[in-house]
PANU-49543 format. One record per residue: chain; residue in three letters; x, y, z of N, C-alpha, C in turn. Coordinates in steps of 0.05 Angstrom, whole numbers. Example, Ala and Ser with C-alpha at 12.3 -4.5 7.8 and 13.67 -1.06 7.14 Angstrom:
REM PANU-49543
NODE seti torba     nX     nY     nZ    caX    caY    caZ     cX     cY     cZ
NODE    A   ALA    264   -114    156    246    -90    156    264    -66    156
NODE    A   SER    257    -45    142    273    -21    143    258      1    157
END
This chain:
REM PANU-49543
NODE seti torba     nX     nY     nZ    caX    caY    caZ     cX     cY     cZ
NODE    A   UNK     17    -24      0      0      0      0     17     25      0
NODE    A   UNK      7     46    -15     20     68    -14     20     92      9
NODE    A   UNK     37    105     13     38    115     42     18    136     34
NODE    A   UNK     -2    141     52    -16    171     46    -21    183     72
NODE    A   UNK    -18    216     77    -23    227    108    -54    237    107
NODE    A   UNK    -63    230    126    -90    254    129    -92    270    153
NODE    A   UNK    -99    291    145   -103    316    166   -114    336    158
NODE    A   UNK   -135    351    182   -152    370    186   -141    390    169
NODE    A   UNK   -158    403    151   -152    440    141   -145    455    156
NODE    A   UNK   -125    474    159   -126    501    184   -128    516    152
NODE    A   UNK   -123    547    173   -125    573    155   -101    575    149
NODE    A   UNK    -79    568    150    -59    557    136    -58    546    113
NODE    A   UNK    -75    528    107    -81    523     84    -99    539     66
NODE    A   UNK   -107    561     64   -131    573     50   -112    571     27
NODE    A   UNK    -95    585     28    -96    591     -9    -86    567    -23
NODE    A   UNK    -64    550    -18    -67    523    -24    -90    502    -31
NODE    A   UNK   -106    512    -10   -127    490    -18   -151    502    -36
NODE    A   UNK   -154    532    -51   -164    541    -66   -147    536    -93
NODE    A   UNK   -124    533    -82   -109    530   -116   -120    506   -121
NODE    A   UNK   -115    490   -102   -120    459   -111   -152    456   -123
NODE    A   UNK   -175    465   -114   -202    472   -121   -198    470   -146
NODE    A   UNK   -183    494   -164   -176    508   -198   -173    486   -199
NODE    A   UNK   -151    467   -191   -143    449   -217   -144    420   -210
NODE    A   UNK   -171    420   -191   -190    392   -199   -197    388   -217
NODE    A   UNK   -202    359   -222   -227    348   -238   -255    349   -229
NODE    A   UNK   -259    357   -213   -290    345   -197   -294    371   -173
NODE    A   UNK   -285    400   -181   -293    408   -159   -314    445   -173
NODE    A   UNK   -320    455   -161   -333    481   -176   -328    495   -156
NODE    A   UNK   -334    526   -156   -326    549   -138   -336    543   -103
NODE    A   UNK   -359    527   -108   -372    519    -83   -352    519    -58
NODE    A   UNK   -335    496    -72   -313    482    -57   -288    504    -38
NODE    A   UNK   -293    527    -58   -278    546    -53   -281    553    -19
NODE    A   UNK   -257    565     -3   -259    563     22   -271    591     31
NODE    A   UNK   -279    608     18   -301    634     15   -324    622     15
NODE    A   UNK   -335    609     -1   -365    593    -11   -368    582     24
NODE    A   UNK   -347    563     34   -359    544     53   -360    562     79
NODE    A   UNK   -336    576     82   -338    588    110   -363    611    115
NODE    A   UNK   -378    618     94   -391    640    103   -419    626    127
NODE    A   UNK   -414    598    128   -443    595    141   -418    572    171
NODE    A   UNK   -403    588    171   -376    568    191   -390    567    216
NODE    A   UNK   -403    589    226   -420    593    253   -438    561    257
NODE    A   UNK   -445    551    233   -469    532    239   -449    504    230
NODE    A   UNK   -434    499    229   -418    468    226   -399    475    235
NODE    A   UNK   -386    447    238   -355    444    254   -342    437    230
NODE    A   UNK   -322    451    214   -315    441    195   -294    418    200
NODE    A   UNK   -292    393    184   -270    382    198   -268    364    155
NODE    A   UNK   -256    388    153   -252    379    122   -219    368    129
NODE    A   UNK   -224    348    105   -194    349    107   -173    346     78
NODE    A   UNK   -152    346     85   -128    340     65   -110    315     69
NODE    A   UNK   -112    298     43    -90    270     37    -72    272     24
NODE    A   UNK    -46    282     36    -23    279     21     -4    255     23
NODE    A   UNK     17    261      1     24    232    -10     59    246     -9
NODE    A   UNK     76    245     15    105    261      6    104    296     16
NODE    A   UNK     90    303     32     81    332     21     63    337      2
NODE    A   UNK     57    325    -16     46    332    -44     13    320    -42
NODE    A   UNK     -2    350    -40    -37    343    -36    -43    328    -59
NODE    A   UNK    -53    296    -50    -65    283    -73    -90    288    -74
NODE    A   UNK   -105    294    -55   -137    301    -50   -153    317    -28
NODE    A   UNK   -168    320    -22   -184    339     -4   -217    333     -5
NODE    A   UNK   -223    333     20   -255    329     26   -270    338     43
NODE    A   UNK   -276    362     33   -292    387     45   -314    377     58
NODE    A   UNK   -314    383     87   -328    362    106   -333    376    130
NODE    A   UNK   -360    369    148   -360    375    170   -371    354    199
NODE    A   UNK   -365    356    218   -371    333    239   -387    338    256
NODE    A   UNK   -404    327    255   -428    321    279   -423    299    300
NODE    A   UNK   -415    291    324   -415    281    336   -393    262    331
NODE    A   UNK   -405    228    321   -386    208    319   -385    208    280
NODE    A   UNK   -399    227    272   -409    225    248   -388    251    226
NODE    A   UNK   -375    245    209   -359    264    184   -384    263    159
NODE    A   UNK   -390    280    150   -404    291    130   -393    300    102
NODE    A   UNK   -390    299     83   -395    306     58   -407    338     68
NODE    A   UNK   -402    366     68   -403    388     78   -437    389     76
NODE    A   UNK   -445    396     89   -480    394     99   -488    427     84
NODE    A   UNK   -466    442     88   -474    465     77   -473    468     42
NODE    A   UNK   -463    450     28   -460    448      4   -479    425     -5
NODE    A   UNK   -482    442    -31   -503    424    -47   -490    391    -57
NODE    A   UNK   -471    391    -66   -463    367    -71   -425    371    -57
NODE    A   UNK   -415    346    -61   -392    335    -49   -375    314    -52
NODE    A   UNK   -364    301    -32   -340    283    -40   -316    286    -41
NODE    A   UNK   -308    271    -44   -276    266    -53   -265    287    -74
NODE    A   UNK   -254    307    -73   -242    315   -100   -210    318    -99
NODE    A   UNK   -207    307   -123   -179    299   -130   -172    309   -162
NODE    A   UNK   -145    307   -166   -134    325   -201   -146    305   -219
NODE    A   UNK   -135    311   -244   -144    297   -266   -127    270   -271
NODE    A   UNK   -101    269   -256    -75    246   -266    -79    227   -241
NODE    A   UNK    -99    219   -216    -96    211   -197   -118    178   -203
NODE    A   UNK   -105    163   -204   -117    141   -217   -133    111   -208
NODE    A   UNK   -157    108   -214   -163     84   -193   -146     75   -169
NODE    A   UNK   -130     60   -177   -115     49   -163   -100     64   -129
NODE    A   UNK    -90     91   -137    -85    115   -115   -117    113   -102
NODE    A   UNK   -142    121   -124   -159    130   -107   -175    106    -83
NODE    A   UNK   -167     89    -88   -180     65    -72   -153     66    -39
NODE    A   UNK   -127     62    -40   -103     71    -21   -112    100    -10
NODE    A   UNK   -126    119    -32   -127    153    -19   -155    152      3
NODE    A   UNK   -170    127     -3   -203    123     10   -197    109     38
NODE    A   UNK   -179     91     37   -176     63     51   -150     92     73
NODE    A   UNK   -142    102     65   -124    118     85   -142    135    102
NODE    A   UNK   -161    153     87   -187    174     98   -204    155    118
NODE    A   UNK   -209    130    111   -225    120    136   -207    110    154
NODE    A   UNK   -183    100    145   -169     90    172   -173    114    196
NODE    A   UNK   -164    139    174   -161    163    194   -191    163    220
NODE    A   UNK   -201    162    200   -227    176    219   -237    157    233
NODE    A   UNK   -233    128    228   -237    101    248   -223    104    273
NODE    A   UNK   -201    114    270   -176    123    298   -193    149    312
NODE    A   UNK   -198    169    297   -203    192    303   -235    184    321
NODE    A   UNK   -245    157    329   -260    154    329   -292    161    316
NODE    A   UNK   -289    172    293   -308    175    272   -319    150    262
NODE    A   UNK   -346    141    274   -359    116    263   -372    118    240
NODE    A   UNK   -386    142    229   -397    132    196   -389    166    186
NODE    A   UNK   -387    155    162   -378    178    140   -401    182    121
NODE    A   UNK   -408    200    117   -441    218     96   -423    231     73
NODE    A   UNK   -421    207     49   -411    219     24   -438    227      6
NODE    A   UNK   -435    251     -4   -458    259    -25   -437    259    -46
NODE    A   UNK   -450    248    -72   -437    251   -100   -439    287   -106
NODE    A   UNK   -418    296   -123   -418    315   -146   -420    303   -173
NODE    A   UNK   -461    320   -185   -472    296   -205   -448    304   -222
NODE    A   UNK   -435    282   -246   -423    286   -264   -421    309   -281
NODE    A   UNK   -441    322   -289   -450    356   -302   -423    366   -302
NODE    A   UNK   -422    363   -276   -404    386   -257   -372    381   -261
NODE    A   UNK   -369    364   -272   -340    350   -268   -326    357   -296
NODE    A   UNK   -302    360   -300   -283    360   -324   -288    341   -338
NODE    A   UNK   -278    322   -325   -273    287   -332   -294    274   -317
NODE    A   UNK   -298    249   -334   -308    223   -307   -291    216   -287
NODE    A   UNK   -310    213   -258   -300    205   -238   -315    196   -215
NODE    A   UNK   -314    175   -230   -337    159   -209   -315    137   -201
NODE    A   UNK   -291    146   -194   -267    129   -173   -282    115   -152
NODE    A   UNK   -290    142   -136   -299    141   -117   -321    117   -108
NODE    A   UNK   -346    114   -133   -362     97   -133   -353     70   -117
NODE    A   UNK   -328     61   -140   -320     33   -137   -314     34   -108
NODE    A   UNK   -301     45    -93   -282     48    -71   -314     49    -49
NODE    A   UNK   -332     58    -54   -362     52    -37   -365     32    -38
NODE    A   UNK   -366     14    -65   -368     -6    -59   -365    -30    -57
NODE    A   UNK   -331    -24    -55   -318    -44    -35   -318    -41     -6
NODE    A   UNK   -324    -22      8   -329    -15     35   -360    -27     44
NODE    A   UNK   -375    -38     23   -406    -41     25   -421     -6     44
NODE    A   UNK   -409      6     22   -421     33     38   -455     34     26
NODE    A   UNK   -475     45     48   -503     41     43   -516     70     28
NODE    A   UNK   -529     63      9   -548     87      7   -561     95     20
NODE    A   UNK   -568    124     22   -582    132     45   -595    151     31
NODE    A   UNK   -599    160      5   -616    182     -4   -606    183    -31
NODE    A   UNK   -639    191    -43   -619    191    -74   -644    220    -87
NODE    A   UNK   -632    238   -100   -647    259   -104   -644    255   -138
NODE    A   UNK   -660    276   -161   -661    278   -178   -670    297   -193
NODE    A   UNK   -650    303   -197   -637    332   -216   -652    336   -241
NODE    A   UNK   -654    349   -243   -664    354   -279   -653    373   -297
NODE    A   UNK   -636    367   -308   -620    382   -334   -621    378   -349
NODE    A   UNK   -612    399   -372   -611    398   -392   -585    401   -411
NODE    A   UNK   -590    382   -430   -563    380   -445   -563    400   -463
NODE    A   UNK   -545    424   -471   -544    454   -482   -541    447   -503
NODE    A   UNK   -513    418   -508   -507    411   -540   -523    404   -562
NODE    A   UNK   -543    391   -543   -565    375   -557   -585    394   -574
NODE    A   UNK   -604    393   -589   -631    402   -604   -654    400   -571
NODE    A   UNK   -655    418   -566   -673    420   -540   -705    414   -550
NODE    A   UNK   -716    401   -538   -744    392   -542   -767    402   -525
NODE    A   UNK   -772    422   -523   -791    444   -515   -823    439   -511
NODE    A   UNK   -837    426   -489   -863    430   -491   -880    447   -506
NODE    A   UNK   -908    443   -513   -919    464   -526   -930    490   -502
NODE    A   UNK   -942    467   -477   -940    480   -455   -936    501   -445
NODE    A   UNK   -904    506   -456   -878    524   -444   -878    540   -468
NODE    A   UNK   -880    528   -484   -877    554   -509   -906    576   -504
NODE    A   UNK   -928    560   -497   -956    577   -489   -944    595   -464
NODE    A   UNK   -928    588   -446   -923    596   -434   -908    629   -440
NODE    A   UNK   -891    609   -457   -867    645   -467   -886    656   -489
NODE    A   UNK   -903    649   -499   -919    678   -509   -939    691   -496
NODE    A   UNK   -948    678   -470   -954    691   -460   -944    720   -446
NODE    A   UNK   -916    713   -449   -900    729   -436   -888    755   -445
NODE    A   UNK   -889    747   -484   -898    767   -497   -913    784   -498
NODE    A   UNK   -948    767   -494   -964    790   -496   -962    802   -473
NODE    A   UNK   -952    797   -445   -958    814   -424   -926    834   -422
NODE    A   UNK   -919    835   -452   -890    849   -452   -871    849   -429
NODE    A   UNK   -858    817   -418   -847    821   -398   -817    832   -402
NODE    A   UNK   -794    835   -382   -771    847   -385   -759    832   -371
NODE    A   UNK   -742    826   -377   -720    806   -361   -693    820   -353
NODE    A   UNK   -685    824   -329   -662    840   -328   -640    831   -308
NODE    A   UNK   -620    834   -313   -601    817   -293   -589    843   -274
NODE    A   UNK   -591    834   -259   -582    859   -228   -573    843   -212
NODE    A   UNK   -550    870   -202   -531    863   -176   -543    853   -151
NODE    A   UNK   -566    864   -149   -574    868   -120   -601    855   -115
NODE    A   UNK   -590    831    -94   -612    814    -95   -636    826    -81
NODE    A   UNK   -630    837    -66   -644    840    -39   -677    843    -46
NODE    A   UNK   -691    861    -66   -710    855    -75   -735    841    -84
NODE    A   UNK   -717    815    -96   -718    786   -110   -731    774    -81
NODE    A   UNK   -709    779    -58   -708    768    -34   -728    771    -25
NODE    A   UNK   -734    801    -11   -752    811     10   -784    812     -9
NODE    A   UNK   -780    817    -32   -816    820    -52   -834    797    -67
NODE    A   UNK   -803    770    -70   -808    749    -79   -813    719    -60
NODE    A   UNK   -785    719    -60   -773    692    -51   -785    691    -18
NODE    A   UNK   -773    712     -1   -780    701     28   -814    703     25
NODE    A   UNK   -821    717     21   -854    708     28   -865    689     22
NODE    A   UNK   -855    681    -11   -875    653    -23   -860    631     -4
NODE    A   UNK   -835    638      1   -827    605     18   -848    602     45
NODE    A   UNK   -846    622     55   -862    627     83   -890    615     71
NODE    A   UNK   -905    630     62   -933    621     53   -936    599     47
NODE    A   UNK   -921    588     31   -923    562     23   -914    539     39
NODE    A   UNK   -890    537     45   -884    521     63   -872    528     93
NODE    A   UNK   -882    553    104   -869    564    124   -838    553    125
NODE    A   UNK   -826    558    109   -791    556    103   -789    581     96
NODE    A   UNK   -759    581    102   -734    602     92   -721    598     74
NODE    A   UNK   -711    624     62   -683    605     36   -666    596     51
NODE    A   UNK   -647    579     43   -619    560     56   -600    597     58
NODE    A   UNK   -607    614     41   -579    632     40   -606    659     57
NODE    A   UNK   -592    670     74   -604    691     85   -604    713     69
NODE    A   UNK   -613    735     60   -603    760     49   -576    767     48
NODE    A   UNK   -566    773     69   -544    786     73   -516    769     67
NODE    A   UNK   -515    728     76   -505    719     65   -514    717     29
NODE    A   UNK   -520    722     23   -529    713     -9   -508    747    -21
NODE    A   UNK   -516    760    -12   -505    780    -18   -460    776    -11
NODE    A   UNK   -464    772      7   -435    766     17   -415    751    -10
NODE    A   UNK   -435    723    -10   -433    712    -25   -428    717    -57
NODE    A   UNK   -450    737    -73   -448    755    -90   -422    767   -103
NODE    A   UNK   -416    784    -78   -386    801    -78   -365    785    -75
NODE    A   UNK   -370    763    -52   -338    739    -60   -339    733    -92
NODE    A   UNK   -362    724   -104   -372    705   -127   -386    718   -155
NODE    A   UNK   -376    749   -166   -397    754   -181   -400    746   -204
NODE    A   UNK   -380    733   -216   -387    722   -239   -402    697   -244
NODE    A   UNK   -392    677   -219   -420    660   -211   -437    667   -197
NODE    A   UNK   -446    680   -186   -476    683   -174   -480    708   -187
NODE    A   UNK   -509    698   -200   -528    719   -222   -547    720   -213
NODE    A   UNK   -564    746   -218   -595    753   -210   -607    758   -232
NODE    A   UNK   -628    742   -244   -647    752   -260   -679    759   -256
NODE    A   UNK   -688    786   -251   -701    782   -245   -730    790   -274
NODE    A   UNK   -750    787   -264   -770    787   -284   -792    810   -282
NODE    A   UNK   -797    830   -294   -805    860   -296   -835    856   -312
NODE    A   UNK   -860    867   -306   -875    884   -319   -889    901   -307
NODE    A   UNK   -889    923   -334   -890    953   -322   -881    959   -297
NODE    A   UNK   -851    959   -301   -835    961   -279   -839    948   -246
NODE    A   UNK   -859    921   -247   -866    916   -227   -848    891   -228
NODE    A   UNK   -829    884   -200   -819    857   -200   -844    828   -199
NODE    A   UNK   -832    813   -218   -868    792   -214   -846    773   -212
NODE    A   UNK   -813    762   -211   -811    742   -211   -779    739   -212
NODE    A   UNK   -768    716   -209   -742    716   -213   -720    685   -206
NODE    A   UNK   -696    691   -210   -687    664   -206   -659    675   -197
NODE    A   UNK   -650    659   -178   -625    667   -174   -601    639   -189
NODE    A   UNK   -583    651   -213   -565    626   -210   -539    624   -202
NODE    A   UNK   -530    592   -200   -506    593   -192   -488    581   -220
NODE    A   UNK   -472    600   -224   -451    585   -261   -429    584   -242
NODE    A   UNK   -430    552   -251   -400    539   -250   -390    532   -286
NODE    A   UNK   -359    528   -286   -353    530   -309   -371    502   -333
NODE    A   UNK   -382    488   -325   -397    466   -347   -433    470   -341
NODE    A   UNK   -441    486   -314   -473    486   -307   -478    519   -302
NODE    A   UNK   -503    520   -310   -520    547   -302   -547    530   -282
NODE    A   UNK   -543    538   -267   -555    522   -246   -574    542   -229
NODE    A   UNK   -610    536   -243   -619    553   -217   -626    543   -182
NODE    A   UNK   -612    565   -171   -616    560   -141   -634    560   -128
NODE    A   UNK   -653    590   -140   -670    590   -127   -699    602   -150
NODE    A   UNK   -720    595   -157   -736    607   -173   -763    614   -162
NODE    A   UNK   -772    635   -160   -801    647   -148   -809    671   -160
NODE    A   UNK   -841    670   -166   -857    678   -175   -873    690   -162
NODE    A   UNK   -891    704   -169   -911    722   -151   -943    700   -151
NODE    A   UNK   -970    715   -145   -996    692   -164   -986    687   -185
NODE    A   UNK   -986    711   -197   -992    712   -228   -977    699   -251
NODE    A   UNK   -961    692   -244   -944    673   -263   -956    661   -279
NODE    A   UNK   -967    640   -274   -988    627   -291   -999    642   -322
NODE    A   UNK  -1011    668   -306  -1026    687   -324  -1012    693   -348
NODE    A   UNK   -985    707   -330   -973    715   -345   -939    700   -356
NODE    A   UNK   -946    682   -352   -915    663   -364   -897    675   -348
NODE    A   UNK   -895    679   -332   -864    687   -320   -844    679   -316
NODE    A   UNK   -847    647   -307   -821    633   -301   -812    625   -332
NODE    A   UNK   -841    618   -347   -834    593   -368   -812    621   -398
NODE    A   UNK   -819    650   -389   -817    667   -407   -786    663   -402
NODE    A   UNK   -780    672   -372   -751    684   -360   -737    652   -375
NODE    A   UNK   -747    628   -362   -725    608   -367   -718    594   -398
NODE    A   UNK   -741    612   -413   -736    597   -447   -715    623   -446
NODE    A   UNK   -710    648   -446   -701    664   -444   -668    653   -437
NODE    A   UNK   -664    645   -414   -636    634   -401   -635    619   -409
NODE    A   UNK   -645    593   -422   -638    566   -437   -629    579   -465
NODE    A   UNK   -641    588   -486   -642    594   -510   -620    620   -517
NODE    A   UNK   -625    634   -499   -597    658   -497   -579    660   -486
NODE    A   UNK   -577    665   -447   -565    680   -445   -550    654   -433
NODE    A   UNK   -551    626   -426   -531    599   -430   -527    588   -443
NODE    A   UNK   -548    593   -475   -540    574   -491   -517    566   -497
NODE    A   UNK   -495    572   -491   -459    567   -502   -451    555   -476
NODE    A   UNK   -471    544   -452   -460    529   -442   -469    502   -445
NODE    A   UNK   -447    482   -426   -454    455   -427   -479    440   -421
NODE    A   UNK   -490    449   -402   -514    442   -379   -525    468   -367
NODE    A   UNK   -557    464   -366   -568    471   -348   -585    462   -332
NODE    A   UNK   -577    466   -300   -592    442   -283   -613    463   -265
NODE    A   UNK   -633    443   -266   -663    453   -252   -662    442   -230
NODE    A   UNK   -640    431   -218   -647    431   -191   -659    398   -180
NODE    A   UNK   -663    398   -156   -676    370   -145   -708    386   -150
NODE    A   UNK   -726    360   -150   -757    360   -147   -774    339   -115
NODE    A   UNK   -742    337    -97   -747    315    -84   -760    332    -57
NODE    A   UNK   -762    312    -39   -765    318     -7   -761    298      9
NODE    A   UNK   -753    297     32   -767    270     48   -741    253     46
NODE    A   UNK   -715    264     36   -688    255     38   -698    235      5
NODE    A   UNK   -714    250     -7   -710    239    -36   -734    220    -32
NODE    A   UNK   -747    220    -17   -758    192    -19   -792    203    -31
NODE    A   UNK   -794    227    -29   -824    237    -40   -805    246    -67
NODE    A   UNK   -826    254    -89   -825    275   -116   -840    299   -118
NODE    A   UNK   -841    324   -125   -862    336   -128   -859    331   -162
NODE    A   UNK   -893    326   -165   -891    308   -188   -893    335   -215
NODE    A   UNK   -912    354   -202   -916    372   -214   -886    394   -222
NODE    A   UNK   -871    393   -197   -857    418   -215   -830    401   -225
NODE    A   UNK   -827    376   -220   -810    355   -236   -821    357   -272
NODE    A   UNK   -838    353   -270   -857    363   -298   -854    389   -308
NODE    A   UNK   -855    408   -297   -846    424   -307   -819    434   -323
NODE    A   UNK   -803    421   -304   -774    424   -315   -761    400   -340
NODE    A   UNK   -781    386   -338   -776    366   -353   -796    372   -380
NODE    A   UNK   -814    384   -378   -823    400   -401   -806    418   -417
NODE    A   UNK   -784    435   -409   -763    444   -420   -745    428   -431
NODE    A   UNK   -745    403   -436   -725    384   -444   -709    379   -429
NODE    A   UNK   -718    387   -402   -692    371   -393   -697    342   -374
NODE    A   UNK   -670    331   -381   -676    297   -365   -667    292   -344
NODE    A   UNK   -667    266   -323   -659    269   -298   -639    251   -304
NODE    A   UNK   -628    254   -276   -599    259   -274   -605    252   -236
NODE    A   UNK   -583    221   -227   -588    223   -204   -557    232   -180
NODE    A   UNK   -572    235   -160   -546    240   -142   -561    229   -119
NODE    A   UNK   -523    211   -115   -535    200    -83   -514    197    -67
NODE    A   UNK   -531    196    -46   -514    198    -16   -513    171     -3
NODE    A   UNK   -482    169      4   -472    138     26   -468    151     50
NODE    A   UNK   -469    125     61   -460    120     88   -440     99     91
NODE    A   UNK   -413    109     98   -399     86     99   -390     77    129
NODE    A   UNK   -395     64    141   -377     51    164   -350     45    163
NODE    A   UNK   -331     68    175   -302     70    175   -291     55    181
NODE    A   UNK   -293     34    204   -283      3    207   -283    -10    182
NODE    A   UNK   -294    -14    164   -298    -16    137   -278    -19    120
NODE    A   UNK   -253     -2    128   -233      1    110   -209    -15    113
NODE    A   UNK   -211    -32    126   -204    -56    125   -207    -76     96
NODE    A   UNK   -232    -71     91   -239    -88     57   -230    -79     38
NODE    A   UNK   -209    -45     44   -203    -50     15   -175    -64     14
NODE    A   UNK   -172    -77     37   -141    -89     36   -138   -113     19
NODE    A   UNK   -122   -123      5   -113   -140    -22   -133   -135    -41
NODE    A   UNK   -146   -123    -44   -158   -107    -71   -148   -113    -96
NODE    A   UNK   -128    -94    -93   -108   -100   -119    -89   -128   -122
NODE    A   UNK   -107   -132   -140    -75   -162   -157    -63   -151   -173
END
């Protein structure tokens, strides 16, 4: 077996482990140590770094609850991220080292969430195999709905009724700095009303966020006769335009608002990218659908796409020993 070290992040490491972020295979700005720390107050971060000589072979942005290491709870997706030259064989020695660690460290189960492929340079589903040789368990599986940009997009008639409606009620679509609007006229009320929830990002972090992040985090919001009726907040990583958050006023319906704004961002202003993802339709740790607004997004052409979360038992890592012949 090959020698590998593991140990905790300090702030010592910030800019190191942001370089290393750039020149993954499998990682997006998220990962960045700006993105994770702004919500530091509410997790224990206990991410860590596997080097091999000095030399970071990998990193796994992570936080700890009790006897339990997480896949970062504050980030949408996660895992293992490692470069583009780091090869089965390392990554099964780089897995079987991370749980020894945390088996010592007395850490009894580890919460890996995938980063869906979209997101990645290359394939790298290393990691997969290395679950399951540990017999690591599913514990949740959500489903994404995107759309492939390369492809001839296949458009409900639905949604097209939708975007002319949006014509006739002459809507305006405009991209602005400043969320806070979107926030306080849109988004927090319908979440409240509807499901007495909050956004995951407060105002003021979203904004924070913004100014670390402005070329990935965009505001579009949706105008008639200068009245806000609607909007979406996204997040662009370099292969996804990804909306975070999308809310509407009643009238949407009436007046096409979402279906206007998002043929709008599909057809223009991402078409030249790779993917655009709509997000989960799940609840209930994946285990409900909302069937209706899964349909909706899948009325835009786009298809699902799953992501899921293990549980591995760190004693475990024991099995990946004679692996390799």
């Amino acid at each position: 077996m090959q020698n590998y070290t593991v140990r905790k992040y300090t702030s010592e490491d910030y800019l190191k482990w942001n370089d290393f972020i750039n020149q993954a295979k499998n990682a997006t700005f998220l990962f960045h140590r700006d993105f994770m720390e702004y919500h530091q107050d509410r997790f224990e971060d206990y991410s860590l770094i596997i080097e091999q000589e000095n030399n970071w072979v990998a990193i796994l942005p992570a936080n700890r609850v009790g006897d339990e290491v997480f896949s970062h709870q504050g980030l949408t997706y996660g895992g293992l991220v490692f470069k583009e030259d780091l090869k089965l064989e390392k990554v099964i020695f780089v897995f079987k080292s991370l749980a020894k660690k945390l088996y010592e460290e007395e850490v009894n189960k580890l919460i890996l969430k995938e980063i869906p492929v979209v997101y990645c340079d290359f394939f790298s589903d290393e990691i997969k195999y290395a679950l399951f040789l540990t017999e690591a368990k599913l514990i949740k599986r959500d489903t994404l709905a995107v759309i492939d940009l390369s492809k001839e997009i296949l458009i409900a008639k639905n949604r097209i009724e939708g975007v002319k409606k949006g014509l006739k009620n002459q809507l305006i679509v405009k991209e602005e700095d400043d969320l806070s609007l979107f926030w306080n006229t849109i988004l927090i009320p319908n979440l409240m009303n509807k499901h007495n929830a909050k956004p995951v990002h407060t105002l003021e972090e979203i904004m924070f966020l913004k100014q670390k992040f402005p070329i990935n985090i965009r505001q579009f919001n949706v105008y008639k006769e200068n009245e806000l009726i609607g909007g979406t907040t996204i997040f662009e990583s370099k292969n996804v335009a990804h909306s975070q958050y999308i809310s509407a006023n009643s009238l949407k319906n009436e007046y096409g608002t979402l279906d206007y704004l998002h043929h709008y961002l599909i057809t223009d202003v991402f078409k030249n990218k790779k993917f655009f993802d709509f997000g989960i339709s799940n609840e209930e740790q994946g285990r409900k659908l909302n069937g209706g607004l899964s349909y909706w997004k899948e009325s835009f052409g786009a298809q699902i796409l799953t992501q899921d979360f293990y549980e591995v038992q760190t004693k475990n890592f024991s099995k990946l020993e004679g692996v390799i012949i």
